[in-house]
DRENVODREN-140949 format. One line per 5 residues: number of its first residue (from 1); for each residue x, y, z of N, C-alpha, C, O. Coordinates in steps of 0.05 Angstrom, whole numbers. Example, Ala and Ser with C-alpha at 12.3 -4.5 7.8 and 13.67 -1.06 7.14 Angstrom:
<pts>
1> 264:-114:156:246:-90:156:264:-66:156:285:-66:169 | 257:-45:142:273:-21:143:258:1:157:268:23:161 $
</pts>
This chain:
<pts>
1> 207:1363:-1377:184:1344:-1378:158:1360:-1378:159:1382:-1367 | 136:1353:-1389:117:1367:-1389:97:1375:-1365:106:1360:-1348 | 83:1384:-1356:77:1390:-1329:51:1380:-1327:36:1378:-1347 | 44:1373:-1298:16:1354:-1300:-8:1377:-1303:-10:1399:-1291 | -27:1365:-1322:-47:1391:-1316:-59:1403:-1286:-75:1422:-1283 $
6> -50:1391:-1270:-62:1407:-1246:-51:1421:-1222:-61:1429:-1201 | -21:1422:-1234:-6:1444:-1225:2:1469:-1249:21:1484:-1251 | -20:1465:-1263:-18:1487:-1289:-38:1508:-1292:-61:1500:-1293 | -35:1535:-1292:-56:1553:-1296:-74:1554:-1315:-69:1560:-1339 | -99:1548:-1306:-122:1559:-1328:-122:1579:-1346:-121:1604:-1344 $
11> -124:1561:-1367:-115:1582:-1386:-147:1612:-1395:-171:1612:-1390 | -130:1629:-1407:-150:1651:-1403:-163:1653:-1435:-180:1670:-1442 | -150:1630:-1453:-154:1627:-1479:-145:1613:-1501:-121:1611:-1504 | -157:1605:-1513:-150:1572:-1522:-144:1573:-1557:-164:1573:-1571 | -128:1573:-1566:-133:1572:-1604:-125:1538:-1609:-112:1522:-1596 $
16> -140:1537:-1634:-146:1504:-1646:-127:1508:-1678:-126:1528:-1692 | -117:1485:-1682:-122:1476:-1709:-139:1470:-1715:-158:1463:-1700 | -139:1469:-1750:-159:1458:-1759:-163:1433:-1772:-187:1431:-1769 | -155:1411:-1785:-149:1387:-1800:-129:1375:-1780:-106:1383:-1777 | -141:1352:-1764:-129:1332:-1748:-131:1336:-1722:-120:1321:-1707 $
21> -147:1363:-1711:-162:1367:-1690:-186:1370:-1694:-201:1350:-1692 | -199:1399:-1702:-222:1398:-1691:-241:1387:-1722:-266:1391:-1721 | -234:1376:-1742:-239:1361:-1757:-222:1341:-1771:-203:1349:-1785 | -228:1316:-1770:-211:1290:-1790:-214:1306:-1819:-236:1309:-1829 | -194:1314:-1829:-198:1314:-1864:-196:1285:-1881:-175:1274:-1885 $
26> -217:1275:-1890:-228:1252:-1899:-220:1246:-1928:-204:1228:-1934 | -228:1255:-1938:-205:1260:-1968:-207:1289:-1981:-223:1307:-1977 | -182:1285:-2004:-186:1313:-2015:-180:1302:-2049:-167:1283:-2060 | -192:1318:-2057:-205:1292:-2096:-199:1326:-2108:-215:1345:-2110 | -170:1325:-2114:-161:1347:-2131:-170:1341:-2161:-167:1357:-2179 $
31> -180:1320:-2163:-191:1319:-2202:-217:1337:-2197:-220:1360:-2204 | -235:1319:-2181:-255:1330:-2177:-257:1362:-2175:-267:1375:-2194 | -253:1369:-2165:-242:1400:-2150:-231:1418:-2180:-233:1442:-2187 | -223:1402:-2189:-208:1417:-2217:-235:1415:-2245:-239:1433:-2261 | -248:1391:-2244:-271:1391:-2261:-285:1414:-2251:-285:1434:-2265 $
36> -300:1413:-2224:-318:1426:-2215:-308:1459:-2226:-326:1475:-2232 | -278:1469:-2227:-273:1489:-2244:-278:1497:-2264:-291:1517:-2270 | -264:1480:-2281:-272:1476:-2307:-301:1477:-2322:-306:1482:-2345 | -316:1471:-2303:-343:1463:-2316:-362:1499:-2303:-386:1503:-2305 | -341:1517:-2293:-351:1541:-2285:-338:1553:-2313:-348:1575:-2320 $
41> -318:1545:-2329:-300:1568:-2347:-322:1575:-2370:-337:1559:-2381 | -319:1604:-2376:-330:1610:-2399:-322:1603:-2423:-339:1603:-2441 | -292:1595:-2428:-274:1592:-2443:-251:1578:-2433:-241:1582:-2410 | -238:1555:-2456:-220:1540:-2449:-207:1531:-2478:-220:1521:-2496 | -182:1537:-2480:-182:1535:-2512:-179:1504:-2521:-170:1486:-2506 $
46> -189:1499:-2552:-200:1473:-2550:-184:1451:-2552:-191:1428:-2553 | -160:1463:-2551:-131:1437:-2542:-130:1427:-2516:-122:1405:-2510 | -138:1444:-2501:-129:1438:-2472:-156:1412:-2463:-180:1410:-2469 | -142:1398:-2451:-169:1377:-2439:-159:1377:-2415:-136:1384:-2408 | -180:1368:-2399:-176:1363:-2361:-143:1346:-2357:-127:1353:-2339 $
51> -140:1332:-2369:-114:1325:-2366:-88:1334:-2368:-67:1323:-2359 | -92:1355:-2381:-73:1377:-2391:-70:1394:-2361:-50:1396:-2347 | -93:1404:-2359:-100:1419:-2324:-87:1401:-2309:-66:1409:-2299 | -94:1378:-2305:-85:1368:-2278:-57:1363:-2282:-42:1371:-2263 | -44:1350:-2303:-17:1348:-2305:-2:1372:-2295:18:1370:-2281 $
56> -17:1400:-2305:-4:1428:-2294:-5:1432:-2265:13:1445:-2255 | -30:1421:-2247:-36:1425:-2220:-8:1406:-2209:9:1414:-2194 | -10:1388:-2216:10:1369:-2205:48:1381:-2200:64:1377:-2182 | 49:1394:-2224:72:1410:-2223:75:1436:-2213:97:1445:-2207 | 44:1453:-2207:45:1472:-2189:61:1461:-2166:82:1468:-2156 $
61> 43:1438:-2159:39:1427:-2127:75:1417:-2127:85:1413:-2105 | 85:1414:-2144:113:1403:-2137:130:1420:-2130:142:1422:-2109 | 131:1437:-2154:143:1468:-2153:139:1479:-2128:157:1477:-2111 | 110:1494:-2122:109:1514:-2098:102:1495:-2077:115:1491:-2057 | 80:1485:-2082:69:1467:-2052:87:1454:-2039:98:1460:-2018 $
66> 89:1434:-2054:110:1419:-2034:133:1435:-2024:152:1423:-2014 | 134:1457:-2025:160:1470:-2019:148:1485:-1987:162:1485:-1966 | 124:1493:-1989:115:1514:-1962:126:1505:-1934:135:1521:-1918 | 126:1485:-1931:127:1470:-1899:169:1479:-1896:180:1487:-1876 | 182:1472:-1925:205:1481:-1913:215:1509:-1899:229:1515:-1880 $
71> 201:1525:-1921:197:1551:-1926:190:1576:-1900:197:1597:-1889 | 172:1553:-1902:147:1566:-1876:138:1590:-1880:136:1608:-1863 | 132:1593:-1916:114:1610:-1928:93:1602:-1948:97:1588:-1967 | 63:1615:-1939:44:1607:-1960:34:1613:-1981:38:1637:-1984 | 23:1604:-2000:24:1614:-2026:-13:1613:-2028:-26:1592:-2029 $
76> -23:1640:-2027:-56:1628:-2029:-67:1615:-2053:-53:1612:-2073 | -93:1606:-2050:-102:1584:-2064:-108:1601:-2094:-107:1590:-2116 | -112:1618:-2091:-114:1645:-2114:-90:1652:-2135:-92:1659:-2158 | -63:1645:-2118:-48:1646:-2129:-38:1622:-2152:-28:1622:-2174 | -45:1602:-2134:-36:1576:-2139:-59:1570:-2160:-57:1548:-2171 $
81> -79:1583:-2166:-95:1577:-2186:-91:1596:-2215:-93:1587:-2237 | -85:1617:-2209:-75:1635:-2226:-45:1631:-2244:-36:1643:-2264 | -33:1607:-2225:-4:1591:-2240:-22:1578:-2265:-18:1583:-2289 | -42:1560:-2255:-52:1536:-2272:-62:1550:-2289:-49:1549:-2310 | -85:1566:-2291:-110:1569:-2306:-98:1597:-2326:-104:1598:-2350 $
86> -84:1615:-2315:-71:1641:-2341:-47:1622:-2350:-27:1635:-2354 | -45:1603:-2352:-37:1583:-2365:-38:1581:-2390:-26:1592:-2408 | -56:1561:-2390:-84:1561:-2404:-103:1586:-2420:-115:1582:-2441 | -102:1610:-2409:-110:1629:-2415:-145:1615:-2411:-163:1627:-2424 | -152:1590:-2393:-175:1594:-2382:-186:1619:-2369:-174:1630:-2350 $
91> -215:1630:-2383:-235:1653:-2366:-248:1641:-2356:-253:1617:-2362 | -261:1658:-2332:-290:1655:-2313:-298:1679:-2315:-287:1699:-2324 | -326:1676:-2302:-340:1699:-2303:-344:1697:-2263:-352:1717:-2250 | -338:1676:-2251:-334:1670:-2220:-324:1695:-2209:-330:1713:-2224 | -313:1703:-2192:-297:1722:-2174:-281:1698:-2164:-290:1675:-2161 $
96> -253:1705:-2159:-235:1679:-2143:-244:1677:-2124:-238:1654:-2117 | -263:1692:-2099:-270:1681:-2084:-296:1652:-2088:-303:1633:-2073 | -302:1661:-2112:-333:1644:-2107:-317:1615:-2123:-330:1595:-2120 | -301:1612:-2134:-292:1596:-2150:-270:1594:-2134:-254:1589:-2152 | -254:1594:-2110:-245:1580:-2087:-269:1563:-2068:-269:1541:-2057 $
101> -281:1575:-2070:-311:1563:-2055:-318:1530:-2079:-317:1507:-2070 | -322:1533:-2095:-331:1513:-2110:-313:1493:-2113:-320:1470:-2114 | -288:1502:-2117:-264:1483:-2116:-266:1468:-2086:-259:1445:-2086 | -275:1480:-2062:-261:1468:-2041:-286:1455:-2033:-282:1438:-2016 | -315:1459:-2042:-333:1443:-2037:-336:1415:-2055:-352:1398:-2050 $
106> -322:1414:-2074:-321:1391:-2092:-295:1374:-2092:-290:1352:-2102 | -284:1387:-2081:-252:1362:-2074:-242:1361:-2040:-218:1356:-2036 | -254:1364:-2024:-256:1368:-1994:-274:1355:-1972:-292:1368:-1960 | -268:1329:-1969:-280:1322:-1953:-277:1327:-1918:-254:1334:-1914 | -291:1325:-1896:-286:1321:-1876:-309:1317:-1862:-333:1317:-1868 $
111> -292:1312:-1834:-316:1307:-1814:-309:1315:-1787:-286:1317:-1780 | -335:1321:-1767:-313:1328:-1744:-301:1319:-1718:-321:1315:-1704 | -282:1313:-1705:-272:1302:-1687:-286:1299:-1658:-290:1316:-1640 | -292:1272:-1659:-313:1260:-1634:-312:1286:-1607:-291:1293:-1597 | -338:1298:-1597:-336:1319:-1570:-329:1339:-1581:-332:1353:-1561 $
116> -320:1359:-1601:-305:1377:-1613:-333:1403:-1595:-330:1418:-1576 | -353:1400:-1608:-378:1413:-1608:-383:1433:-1580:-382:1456:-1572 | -391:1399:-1567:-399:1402:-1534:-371:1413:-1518:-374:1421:-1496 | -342:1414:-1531:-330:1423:-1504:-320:1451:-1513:-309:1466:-1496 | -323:1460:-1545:-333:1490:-1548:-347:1505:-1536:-343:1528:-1530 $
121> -373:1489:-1532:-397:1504:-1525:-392:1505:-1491:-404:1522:-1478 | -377:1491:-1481:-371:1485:-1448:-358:1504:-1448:-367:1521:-1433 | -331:1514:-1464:-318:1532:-1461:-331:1555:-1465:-322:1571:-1448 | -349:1565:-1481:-357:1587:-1486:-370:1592:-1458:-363:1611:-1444 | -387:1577:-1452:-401:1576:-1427:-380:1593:-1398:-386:1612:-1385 $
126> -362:1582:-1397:-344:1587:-1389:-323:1631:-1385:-309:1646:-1371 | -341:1627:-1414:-324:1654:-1432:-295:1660:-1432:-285:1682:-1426 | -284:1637:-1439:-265:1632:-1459:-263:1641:-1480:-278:1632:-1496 | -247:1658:-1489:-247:1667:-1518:-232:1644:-1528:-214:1634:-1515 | -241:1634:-1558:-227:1615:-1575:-227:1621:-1602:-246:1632:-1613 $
131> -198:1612:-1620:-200:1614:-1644:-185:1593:-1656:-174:1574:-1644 | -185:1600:-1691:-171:1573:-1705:-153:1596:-1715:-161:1619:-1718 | -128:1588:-1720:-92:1583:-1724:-90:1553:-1748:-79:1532:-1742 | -101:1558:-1774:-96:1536:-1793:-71:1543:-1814:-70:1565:-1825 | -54:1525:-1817:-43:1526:-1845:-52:1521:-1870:-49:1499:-1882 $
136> -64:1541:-1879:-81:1530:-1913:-66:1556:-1933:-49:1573:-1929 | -83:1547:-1952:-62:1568:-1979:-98:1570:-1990:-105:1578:-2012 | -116:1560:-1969:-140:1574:-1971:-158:1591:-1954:-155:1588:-1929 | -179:1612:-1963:-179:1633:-1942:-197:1625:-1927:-211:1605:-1931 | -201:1650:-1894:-217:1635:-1876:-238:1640:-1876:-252:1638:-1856 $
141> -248:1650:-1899:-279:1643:-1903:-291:1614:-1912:-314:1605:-1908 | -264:1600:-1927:-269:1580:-1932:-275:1555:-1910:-293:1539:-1910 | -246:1560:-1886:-244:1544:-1861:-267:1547:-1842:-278:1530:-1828 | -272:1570:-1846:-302:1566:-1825:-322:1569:-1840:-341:1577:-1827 | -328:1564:-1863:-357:1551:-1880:-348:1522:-1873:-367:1508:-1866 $
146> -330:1514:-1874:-332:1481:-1862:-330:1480:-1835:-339:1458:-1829 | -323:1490:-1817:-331:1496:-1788:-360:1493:-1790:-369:1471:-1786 | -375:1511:-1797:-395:1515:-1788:-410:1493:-1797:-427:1484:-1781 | -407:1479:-1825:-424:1463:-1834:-425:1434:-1812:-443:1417:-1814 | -403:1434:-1791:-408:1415:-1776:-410:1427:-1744:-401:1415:-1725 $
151> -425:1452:-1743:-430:1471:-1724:-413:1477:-1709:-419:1483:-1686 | -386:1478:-1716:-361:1482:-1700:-349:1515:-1697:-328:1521:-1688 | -366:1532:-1707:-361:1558:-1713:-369:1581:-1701:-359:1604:-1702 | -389:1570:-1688:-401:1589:-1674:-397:1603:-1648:-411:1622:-1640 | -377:1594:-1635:-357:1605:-1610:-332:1611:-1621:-315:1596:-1611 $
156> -322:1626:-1636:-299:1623:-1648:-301:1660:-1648:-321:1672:-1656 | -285:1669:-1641:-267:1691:-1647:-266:1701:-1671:-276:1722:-1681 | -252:1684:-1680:-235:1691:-1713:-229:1662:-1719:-226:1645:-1701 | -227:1656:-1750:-211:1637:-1765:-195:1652:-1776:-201:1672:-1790 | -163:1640:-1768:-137:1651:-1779:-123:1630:-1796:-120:1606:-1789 $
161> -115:1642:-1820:-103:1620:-1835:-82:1631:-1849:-83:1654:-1858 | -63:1613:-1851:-33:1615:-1861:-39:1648:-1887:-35:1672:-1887 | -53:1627:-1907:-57:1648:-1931:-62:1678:-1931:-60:1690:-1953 | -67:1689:-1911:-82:1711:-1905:-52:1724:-1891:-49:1749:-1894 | -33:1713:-1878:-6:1719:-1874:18:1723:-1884:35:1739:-1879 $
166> 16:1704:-1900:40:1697:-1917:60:1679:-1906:78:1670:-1920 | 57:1671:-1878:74:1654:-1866:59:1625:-1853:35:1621:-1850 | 68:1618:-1851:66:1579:-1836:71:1571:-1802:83:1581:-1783 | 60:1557:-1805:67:1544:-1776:89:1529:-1788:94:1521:-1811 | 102:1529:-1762:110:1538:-1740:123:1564:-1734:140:1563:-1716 $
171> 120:1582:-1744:132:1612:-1752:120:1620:-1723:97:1614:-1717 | 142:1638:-1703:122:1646:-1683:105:1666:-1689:86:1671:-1673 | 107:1680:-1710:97:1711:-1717:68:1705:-1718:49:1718:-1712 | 71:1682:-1728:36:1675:-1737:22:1665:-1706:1:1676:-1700 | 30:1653:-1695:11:1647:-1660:22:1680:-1645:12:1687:-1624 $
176> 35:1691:-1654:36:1725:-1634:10:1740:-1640:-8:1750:-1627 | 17:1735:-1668:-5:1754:-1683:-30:1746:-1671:-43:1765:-1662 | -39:1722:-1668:-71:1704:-1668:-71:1710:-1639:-93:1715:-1629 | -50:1710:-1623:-47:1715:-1587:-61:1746:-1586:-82:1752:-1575 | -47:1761:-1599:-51:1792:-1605:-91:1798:-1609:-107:1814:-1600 $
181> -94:1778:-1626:-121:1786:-1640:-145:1768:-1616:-168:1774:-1612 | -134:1753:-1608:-145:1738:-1576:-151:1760:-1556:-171:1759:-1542 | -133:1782:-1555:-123:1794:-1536:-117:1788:-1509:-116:1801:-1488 | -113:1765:-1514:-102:1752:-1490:-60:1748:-1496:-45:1745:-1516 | -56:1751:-1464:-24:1741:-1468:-14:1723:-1475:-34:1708:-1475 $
186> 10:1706:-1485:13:1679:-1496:20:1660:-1474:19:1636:-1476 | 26:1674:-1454:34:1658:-1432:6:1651:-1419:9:1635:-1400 | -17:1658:-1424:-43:1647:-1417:-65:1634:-1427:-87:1627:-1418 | -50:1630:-1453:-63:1616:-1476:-52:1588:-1478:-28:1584:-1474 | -70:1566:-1485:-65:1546:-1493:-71:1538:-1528:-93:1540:-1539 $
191> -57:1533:-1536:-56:1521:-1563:-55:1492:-1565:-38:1478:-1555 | -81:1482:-1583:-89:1457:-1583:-84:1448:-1613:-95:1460:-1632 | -64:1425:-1619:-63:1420:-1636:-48:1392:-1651:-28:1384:-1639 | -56:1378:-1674:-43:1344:-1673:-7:1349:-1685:9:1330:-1685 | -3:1369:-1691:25:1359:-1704:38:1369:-1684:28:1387:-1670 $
196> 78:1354:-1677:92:1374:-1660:115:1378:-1675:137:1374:-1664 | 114:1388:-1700:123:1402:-1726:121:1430:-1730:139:1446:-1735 | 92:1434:-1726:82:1457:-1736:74:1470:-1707:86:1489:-1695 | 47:1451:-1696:29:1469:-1676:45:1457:-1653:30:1440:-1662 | 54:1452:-1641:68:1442:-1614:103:1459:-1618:116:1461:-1598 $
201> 111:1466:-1638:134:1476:-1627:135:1504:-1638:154:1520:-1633 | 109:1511:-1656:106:1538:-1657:91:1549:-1635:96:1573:-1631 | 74:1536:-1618:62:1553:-1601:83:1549:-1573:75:1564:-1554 | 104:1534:-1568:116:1536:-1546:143:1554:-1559:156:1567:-1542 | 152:1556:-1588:163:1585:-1592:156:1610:-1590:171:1629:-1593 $
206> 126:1611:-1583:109:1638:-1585:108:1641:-1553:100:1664:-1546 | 116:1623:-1531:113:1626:-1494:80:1612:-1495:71:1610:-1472 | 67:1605:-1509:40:1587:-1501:43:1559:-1495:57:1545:-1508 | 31:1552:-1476:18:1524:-1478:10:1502:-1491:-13:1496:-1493 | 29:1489:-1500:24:1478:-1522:21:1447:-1514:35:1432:-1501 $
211> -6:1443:-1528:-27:1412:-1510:-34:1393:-1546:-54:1397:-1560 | -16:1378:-1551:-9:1353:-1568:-33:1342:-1563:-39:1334:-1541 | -50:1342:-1588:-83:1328:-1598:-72:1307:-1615:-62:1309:-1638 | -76:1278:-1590:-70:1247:-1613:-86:1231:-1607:-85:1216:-1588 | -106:1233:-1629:-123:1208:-1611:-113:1182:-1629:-126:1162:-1625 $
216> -94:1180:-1645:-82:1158:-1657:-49:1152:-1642:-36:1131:-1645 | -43:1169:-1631:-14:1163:-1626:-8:1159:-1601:-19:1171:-1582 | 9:1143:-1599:8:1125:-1572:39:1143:-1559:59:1150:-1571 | 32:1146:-1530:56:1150:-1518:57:1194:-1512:38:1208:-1521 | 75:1202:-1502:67:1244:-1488:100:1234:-1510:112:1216:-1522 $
221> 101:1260:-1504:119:1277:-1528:139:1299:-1498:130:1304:-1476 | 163:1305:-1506:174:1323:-1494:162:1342:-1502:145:1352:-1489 | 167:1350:-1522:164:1368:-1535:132:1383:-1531:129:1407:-1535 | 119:1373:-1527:90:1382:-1522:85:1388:-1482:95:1372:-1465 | 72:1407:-1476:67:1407:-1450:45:1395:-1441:46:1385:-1418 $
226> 21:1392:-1455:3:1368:-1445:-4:1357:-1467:-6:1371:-1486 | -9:1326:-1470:-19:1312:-1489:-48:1299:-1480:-51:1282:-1462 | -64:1310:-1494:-86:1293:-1491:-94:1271:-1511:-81:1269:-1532 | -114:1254:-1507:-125:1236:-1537:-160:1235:-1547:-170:1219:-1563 | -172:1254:-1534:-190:1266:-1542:-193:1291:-1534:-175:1305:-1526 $
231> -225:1301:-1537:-227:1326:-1532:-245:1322:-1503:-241:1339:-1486 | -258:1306:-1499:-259:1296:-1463:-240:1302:-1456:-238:1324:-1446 | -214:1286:-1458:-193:1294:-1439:-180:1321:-1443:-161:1330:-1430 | -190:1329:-1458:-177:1364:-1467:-198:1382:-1441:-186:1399:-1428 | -223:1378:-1435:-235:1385:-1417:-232:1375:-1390:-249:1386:-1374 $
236> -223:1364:-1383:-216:1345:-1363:-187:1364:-1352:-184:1372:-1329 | -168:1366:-1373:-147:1382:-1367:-157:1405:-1356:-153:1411:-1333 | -170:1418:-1370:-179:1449:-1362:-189:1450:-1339:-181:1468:-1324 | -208:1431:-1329:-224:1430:-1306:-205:1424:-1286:-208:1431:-1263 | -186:1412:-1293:-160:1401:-1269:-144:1424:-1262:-134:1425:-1240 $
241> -140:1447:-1285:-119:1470:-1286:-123:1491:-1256:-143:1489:-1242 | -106:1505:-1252:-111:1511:-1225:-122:1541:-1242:-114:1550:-1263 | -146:1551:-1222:-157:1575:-1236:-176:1592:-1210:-187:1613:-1215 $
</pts>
């Protein structure tokens, strides 16, 4: 059974997901995202039309994407663009980084999760070291340019993301590693996060604390050691933890 937060030790360090904690991802407009490319190419040969692209993106995404979560290996967004576009034998004159950037600002919406801000900044206060542990197949310059754009970045450690590893949540290698770069132990870390797929049974395979973020889902989880349903009550825990 999971243990009440106030016979639980304060933790000495906290890592977040990113999409369904410390931001709602709102939509994601892969046409869009794929124009906004296109309309960077120097060249595109004159058969190919945007429909042609997306029909190809769609079969990337069946092929490799949909495959990662079984896998629990990632394929970066560089790569997965380099399927579509030497395709095509589409050029840029972009760098893949700056033309990952443009793709994910034009098909990427979000917003961020009610308190996210104020109980960062409580924690920092605190001096808590914290970081993000995301699964993307995009890099973390990208995850924390949208951190930051909703000021969520600025107490953060590091942004760690799948792509930059080659492996997935729930892989423990990936929360050892992010424990490692914390420098904190795993047995003193808490890991905050909405799925208990990925972040709830990878971080209690890694010996961390693993605290189930639902502010939609009704009912605690075995499987999770604390469940909260905001990020109030995520502070509320901490302040309860024995320390």
């Amino acid at each position: 059974m999971p243990v009440s937060p106030d016979t639980r030790a304060r933790p000495k360090g906290l890592l977040f997901d990113f999409g369904g904690t410390l931001v709602e991802e709102v939509a994601y407009d892969v046409r869009a995202g794929t124009e906004a490319l296109l309309a960077r190419a120097v060249y595109l040969p004159p058969h190919v039309h945007p429909e042609h692209v997306l029909d190809r993106v769609n079969r990337v995404s069946a092929d490799v994407v949909a495959r990662r979560e079984e896998c629990q290996v990632e394929t970066p967004w560089p790569a997965l663009t380099r399927l579509i576009h030497d395709f095509f034998g589409t050029r840029f004159t972009d760098s893949m980084a700056e033309l990952e950037m443009i793709f994910w600002k034009a098909s990427v919406t979000t917003r961020p999760m009610p308190g996210a801000r104020d109980v960062l900044a409580a924690l920092h206060q605190r001096s808590v070291p914290m970081a993000v542990v995301s699964n993307s197949s995009f890099s973390d310059d990208v995850i924390r340019y949208e951190l930051a754009k909703h000021g969520l970045a600025e107490h953060l450690a590091f942004v760690m993301v799948s792509a930059e590893y080659a492996i997935r949540k729930p892989n423990a290698l990936l929360f050892e590693t992010a424990g490692a770069r914390l420098s904190v132990a795993p047995r003193d870390i808490w890991f905050v996060g909405d799925r208990l797929d990925t972040d709830i049974a990878g971080a209690r395979a890694a010996g961390m604390t693993a605290v189930w973020f639902r502010p939609r889902a009704a009912g605690s989880s075995d499987a999770a050691d604390l469940a909260v349903k905001s990020w109030g009550e995520l502070i509320d825990c901490f302040h309860a933890s024995l320390g």
